[in-house]
C-alpha positions as MATLAB code, in Angstrom:
seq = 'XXXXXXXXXXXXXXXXXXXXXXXXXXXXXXXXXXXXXXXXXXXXXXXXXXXXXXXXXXXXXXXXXXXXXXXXXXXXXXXXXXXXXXXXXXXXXXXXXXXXXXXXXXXXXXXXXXXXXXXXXXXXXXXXXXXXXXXXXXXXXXXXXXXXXXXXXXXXXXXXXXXXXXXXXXXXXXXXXXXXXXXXXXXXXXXXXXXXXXXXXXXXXXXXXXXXXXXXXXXXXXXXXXXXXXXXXXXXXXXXXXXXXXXXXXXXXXXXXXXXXXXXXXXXXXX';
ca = [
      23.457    4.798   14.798;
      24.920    5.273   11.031;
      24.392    8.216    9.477;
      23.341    7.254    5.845;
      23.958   10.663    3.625;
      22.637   10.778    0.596;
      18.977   10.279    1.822;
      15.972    7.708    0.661;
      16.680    5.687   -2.884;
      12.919    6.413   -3.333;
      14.374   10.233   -3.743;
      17.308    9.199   -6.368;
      15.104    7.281   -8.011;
      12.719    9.818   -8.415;
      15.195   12.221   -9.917;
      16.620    9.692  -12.284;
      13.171    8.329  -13.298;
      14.652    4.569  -13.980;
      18.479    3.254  -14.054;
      20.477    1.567  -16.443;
      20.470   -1.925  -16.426;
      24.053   -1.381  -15.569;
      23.100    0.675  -12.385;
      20.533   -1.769  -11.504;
      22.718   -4.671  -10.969;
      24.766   -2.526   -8.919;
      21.524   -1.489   -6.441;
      20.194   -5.905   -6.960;
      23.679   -7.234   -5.913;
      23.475   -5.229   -2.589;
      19.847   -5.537   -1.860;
      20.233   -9.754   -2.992;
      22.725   -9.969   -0.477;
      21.338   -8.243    2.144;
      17.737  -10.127    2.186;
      20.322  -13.966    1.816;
      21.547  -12.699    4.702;
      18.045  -11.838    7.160;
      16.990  -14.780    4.887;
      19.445  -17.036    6.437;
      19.028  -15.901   10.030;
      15.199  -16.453    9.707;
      13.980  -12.674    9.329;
      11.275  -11.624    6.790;
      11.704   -7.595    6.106;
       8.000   -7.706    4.781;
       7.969   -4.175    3.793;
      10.378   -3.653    0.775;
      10.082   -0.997   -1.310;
      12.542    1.906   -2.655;
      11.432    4.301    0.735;
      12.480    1.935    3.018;
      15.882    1.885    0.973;
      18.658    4.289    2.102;
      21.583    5.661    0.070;
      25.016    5.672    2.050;
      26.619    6.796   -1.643;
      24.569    7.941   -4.142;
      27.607    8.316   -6.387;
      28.476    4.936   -5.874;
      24.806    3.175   -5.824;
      25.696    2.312   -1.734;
      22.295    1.086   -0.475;
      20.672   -0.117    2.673;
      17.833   -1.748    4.082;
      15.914    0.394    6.690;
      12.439    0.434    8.760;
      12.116   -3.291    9.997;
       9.301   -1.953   11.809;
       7.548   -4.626   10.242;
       9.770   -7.536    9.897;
       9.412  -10.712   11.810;
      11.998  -13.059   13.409;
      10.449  -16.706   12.612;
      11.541  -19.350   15.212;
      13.421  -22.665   13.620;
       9.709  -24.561   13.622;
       7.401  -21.687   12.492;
       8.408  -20.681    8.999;
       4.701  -19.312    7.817;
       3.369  -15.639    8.749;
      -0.513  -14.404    8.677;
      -0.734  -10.807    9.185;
      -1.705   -9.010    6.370;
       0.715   -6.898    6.547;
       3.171   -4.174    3.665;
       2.820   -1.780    1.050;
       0.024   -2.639   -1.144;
       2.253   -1.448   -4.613;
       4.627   -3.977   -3.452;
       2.628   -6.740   -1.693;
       3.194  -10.325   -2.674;
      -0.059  -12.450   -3.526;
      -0.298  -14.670   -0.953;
      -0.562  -11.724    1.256;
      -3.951  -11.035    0.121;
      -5.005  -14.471   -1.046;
      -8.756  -14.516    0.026;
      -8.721  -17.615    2.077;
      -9.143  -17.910    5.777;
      -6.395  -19.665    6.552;
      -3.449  -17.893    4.423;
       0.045  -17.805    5.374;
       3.169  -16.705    3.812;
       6.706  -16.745    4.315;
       9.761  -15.189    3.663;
       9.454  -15.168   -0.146;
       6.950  -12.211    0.162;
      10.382  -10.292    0.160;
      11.733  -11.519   -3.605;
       8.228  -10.673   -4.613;
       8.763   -7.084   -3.672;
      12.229   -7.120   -5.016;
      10.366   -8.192   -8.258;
       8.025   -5.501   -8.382;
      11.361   -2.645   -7.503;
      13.560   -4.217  -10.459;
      10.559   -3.538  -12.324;
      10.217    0.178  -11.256;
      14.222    0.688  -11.544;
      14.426   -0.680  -14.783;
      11.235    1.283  -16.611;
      10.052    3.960  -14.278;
       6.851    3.000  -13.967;
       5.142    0.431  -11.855;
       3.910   -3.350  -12.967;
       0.655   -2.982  -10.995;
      -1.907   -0.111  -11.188;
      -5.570    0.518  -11.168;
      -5.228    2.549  -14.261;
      -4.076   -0.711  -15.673;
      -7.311   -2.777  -15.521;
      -9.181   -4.159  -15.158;
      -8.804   -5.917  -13.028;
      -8.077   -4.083   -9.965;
      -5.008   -3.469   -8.742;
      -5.333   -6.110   -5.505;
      -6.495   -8.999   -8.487;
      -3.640   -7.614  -10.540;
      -0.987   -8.422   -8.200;
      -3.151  -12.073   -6.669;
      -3.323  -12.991  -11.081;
       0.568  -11.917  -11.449;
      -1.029   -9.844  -14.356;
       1.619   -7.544  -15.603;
       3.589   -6.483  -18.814;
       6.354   -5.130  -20.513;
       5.010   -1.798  -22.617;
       6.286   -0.562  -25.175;
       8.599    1.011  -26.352;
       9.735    1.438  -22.292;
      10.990   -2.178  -22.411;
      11.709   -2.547  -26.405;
      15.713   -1.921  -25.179;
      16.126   -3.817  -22.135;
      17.405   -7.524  -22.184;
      15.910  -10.721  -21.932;
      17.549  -11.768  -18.522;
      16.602   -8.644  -17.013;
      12.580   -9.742  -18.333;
      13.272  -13.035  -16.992;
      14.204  -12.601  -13.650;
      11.463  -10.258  -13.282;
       9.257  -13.004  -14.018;
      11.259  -15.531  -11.553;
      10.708  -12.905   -8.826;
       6.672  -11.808  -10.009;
       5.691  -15.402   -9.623;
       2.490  -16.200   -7.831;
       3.079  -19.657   -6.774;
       5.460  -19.293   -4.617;
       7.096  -22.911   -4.342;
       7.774  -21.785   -8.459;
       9.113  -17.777   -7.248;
      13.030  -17.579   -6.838;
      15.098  -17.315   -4.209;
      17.360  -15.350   -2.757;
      20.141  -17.501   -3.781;
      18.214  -18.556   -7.421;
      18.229  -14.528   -7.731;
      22.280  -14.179   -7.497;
      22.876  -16.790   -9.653;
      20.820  -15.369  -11.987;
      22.613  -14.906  -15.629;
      21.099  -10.626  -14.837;
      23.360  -10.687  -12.007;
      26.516  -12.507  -13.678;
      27.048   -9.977  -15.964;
      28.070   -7.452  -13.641;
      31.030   -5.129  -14.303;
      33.578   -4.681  -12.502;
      33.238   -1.439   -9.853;
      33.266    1.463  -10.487;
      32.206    5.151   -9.812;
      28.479    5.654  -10.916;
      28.701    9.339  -11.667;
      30.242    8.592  -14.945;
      28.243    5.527  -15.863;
      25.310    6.021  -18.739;
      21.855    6.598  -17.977;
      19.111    5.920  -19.846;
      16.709    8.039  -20.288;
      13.118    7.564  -20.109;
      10.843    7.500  -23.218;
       7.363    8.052  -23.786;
       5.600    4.714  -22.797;
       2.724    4.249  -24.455;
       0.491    2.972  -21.308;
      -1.973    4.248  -19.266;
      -1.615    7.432  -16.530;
      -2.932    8.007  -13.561;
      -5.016   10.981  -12.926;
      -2.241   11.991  -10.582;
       0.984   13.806  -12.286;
       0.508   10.751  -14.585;
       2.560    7.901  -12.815;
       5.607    9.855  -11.713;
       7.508    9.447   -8.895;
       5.478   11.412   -5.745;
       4.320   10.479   -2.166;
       1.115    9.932   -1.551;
      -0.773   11.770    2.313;
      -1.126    9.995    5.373;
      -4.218    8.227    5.571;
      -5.159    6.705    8.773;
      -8.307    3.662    8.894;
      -9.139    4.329    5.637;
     -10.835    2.153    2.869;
      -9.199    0.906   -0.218;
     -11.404    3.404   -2.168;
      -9.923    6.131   -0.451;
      -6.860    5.614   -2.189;
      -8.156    5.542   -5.783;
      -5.995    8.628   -6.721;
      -3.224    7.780   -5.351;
      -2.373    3.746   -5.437;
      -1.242    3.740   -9.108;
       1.702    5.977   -7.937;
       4.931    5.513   -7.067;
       3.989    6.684   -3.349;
       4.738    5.712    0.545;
       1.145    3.695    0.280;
      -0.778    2.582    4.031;
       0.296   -0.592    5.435;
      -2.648   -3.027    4.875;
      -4.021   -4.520    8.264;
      -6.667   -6.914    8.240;
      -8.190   -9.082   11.616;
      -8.150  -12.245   11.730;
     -12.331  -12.199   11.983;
     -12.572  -10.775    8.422;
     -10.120  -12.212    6.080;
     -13.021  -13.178    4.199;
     -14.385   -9.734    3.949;
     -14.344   -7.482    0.460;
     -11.456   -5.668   -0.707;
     -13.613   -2.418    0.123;
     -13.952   -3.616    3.495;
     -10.049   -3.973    4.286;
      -8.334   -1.251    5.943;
      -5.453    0.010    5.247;
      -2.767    1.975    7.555;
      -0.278    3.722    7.721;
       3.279    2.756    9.201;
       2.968    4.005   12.573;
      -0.119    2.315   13.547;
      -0.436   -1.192   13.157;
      -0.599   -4.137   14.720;
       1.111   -8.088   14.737;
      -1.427  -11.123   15.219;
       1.390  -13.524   14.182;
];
């Protein structure tokens, strides 16, 4: 087993509040290349998000996946998933479409890219309760989301636009993996070199709405175990280690209320 150093890149990223866009190429190209290649041997990760990201270098923005506790290996004839299944901050759409016979496939991961580009690039998140309405589950199924200012007044164009490649809800329309490195974001990419002389940005004062919890920033939610979506109303704006979301097959026409959501330790596969 590797021993990866320099802890979670939820942790850096918490310290740092956002990265440059400099930085963030750096942490994309890695993470791109890694979900090509599970991608390309037919594995959905289906639980992306900056805790399940490990730093091997912090000085040099070395990153790995981690915790495939919920990935799935798809066989060369079954490409489509139906467990409702990930992190609700960074749960793609057709996760939670409200149809009884929903299915998704590997693309769920470039939606959760999407929503961590997001996060790297402004600090804060592109979905949140505080946001609405709507909620933050119709948020994410509408692909509602914006660009504040001033938080994104400085960053560029392509960095916008491949956000909006990756936070697309139709999913034959959402990038891939290979549409993502090919990207003009990730062609402009310097040549290496060490990150603990490289500018950071700073983060301003965004002129959006807070959360009644330390308004947005960067903290971990508790453990909750079987408990509604209402039991997280304090705490699903933030940037947190959120329940993964369960639901039976017998009630994927239920209310949002109604789902449950769990956390990593305890679920269950019904693909």
């Amino acid at each position: 087993m590797e021993y990866v150093k320099d802890g979670e890149f939820f942790d850096f990223l918490s310290q740092k509040k956002k990265l440059s866009e400099y930085e963030t190429r750096i942490v994309f190209k890695q993470l791109f290349d890694a979900i090509k290649y599970l991608h390309g041997h037919r594995i959905a990760h289906r639980d992306l998000k900056p805790e399940n990201i490990l730093m091997s270098s912090a000085a040099n923005l070395e990153v790995k996946i981690s915790d495939f506790g919920l990935s799935k290996l798809l066989g060369p004839e079954h490409s489509l998933m139906k467990t409702l299944c990930g992190t609700r901050l960074y749960v793609a759409p057709e996760v939670i479409a409200r149809t009884p016979n929903r299915s998704y496939g590997r693309s769920v991961d470039m939606w959760s890219l999407g929503v961590i580009l997001y996060v790297c690039l402004c600090g804060n998140l592109p979905f949140a309760d505080e946001l609405g309405p709507p909620t933050l589950l119709d948020q994410i199924r509408l692909g509602r989301y914006k660009f504040h200012s001033p938080a994104w007044d400085n960053i560029s164009n392509n960095a916008k636009d491949l956000i909006k490649g990756l936070l697309t809800v139709n999913v034959n329309n959402r990038l891939t993996v290979s549409q993502a490195l090919a990207h003009p974001f990730m062609q402009t990419l310097p040549s290496p070199r060490s990150i603990s002389n490289a500018p950071i940005l700073t983060r301003g004062n965004e002129n959006i709405p807070q959360t009644r919890r330390n308004q947005r920033s960067f903290s971990r939610s508790h453990t909750y175990t079987d408990s509604t979506e209402a039991d997280f109303a304090d705490d699903e704006a933030s940037f947190v280690t959120a329940g993964t979301v369960e639901l039976s097959s017998s009630s994927l026409q239920s209310a949002d209320s109604d789902i449950q959501y769990l956390y990593e330790t305890s679920y269950f596969s019904i693909d």
